[in-house]
C-alpha positions in Angstrom: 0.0 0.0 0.0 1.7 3.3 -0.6 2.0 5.5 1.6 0.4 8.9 2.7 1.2 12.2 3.0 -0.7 14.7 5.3 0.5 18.2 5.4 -1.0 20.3 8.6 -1.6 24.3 9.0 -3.6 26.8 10.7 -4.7 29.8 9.9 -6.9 32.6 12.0 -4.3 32.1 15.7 -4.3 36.3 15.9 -7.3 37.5 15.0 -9.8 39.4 17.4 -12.6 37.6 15.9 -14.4 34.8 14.2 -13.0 31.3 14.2 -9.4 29.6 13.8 -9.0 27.3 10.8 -7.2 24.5 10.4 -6.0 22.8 7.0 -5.8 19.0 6.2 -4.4 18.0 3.0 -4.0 13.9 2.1 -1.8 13.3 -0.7 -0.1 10.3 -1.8 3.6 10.1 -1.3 4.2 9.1 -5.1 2.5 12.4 -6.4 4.3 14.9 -7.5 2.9 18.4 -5.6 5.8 20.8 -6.9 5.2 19.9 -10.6 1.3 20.3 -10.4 2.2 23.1 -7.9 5.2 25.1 -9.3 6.4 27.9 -6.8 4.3 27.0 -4.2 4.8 28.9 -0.9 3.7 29.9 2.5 -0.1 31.2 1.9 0.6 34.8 3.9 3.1 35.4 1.0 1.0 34.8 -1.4 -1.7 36.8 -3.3 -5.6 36.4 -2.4 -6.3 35.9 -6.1 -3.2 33.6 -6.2 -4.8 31.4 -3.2 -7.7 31.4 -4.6 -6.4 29.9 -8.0 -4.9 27.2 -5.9 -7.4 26.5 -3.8 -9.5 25.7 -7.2 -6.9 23.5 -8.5 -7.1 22.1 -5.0 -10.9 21.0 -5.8 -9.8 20.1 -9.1 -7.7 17.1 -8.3 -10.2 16.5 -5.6 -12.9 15.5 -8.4 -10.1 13.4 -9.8 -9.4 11.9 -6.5 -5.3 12.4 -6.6 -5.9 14.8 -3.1 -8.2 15.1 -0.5 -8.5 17.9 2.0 -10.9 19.0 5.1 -10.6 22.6 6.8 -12.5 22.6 10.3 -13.0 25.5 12.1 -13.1 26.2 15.8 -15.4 28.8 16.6 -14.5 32.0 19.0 -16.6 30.8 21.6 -14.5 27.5 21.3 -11.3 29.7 21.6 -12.6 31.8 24.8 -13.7 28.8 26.5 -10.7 26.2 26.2 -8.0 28.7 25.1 -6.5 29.3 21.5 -4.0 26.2 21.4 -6.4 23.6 22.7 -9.3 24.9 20.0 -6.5 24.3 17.2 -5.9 20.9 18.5 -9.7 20.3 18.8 -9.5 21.1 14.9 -6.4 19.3 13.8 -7.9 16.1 15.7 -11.6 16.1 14.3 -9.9 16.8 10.7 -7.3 14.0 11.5 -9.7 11.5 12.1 -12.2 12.9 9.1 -9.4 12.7 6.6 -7.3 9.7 7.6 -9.0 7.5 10.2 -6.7 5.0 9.2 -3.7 6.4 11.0 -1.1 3.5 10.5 -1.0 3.9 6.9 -0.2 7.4 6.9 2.5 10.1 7.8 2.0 13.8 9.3 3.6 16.7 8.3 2.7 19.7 10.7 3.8 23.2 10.5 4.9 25.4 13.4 4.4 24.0 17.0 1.4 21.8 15.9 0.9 18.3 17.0 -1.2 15.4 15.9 -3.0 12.3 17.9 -0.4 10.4 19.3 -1.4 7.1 17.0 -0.1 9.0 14.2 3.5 8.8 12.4 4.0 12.6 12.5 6.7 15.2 12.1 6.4 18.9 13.2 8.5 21.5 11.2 9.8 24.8 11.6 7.8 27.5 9.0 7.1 23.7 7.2 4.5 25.8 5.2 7.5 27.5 3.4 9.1 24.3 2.7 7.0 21.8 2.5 3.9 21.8 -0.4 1.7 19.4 1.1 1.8 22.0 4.0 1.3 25.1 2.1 -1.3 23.5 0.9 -3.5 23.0 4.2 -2.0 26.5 5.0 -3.9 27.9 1.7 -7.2 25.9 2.0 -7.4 26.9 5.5 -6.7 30.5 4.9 -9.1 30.9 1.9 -11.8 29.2 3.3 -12.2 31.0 6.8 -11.4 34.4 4.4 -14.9 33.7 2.9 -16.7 33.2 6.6 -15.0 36.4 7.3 -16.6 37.8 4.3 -19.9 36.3 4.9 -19.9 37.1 8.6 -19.2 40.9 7.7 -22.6 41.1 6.1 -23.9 40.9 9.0 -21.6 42.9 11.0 -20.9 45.9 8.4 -19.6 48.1 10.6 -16.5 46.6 11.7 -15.3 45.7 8.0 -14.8 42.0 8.4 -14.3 41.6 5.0 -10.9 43.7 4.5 -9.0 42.6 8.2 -10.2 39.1 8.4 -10.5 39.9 12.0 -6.9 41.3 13.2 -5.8 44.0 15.1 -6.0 46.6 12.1 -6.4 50.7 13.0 -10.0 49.9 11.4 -11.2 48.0 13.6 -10.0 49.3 16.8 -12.0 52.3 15.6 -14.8 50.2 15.3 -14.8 48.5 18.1 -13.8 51.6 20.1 -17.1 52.9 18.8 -18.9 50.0 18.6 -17.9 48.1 20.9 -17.6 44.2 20.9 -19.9 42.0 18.5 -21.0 38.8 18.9 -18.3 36.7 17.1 -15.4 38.2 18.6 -12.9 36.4 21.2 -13.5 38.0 24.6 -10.5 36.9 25.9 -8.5 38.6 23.1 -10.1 41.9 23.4 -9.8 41.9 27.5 -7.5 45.3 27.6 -9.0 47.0 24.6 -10.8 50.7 24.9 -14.9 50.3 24.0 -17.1 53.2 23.5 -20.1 51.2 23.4 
């Protein structure tokens, strides 16, 4: 049986709001990610038209069942309650056992200070979603796809312009929370020391 690659990333650990996302991408070792993926590096340096136009390649060889992914979320009430690394282990777990439940057949690649389940062959590496594709991968999936609930969410709350921070600490929406205060979908214990008008 050959063998499988799973690349791990995160993306969402510094925003004031909305959820966390982590990225799960299952490969097989023989396939060839740099030639389908020429260039490919760390998501943050990378374009949000350029992510996109991965991310649909991504769905692509989904169809054609050479690469599988998952992105699960952990929402901010998740983060607030059990704390910011335990919500991205909460993710990197249920997307584990989604993607791969068959952990003996399969190896872990995991950016940063990110761990898998025990049960699994895994290896955890320094900016790995700089040098490792199958990493930059989950980095981009999870990164585009909690960039649309940011998006969608900012519909709802127009006046702190979700859709152009993604949640961070911009001068924008200090303003807005300064005026507005807090809404629903951002991470109390984040926003603990910041100035509210409202």
């Amino acid at each position: 049986m050959a063998r499988v690659i799973i690349g791990v990333d995160e993306a969402g650990r510094g925003p004031l709001a909305g959820p966390v996302a982590v990225g799960i991408v299952a490969v097989m070792s023989r396939f060839n990610l740099d030639m389908v993926f020429p260039g490919l590096k760390d998501s943050k340096k990378l374009s949000e038209k350029k992510r996109e136009e991965i991310y649909a390649k991504m769905q692509i060889l989904v169809k054609s069942k050479r690469l599988a992914f998952i992105v699960v979320f952990s929402s901010h009430r998740v983060i607030d309650k059990k704390g910011i690394t335990k919500a991205v282990a909460r993710s990197v777990n249920l997307g584990l056992r989604k993607l791969a439940p068959k952990h003996h057949t399969v190896e872990v690649l995991l950016d940063g200070l990110l761990k898998a389940p025990k049960e699994y062959k895994q290896k955890t590496i320094i900016r790995g979603d700089e040098s490792e594709p199958v990493i930059s991968l989950a980095s981009i999936a999870a990164k585009v796809e909690r960039d649309w609930f940011m998006k969608k969410i900012s519909k709802k709350y127009p006046e702190y312009f979700f859709e152009q921070h993604k949640g961070y600490g911009t001068k924008k929406h200090f303003a807005a929370i300064n005026k507005f205060g807090l809404c629903d979908i951002h991470r109390r214990s984040y926003c603990k020391n910041i100035k509210t008008g409202a």
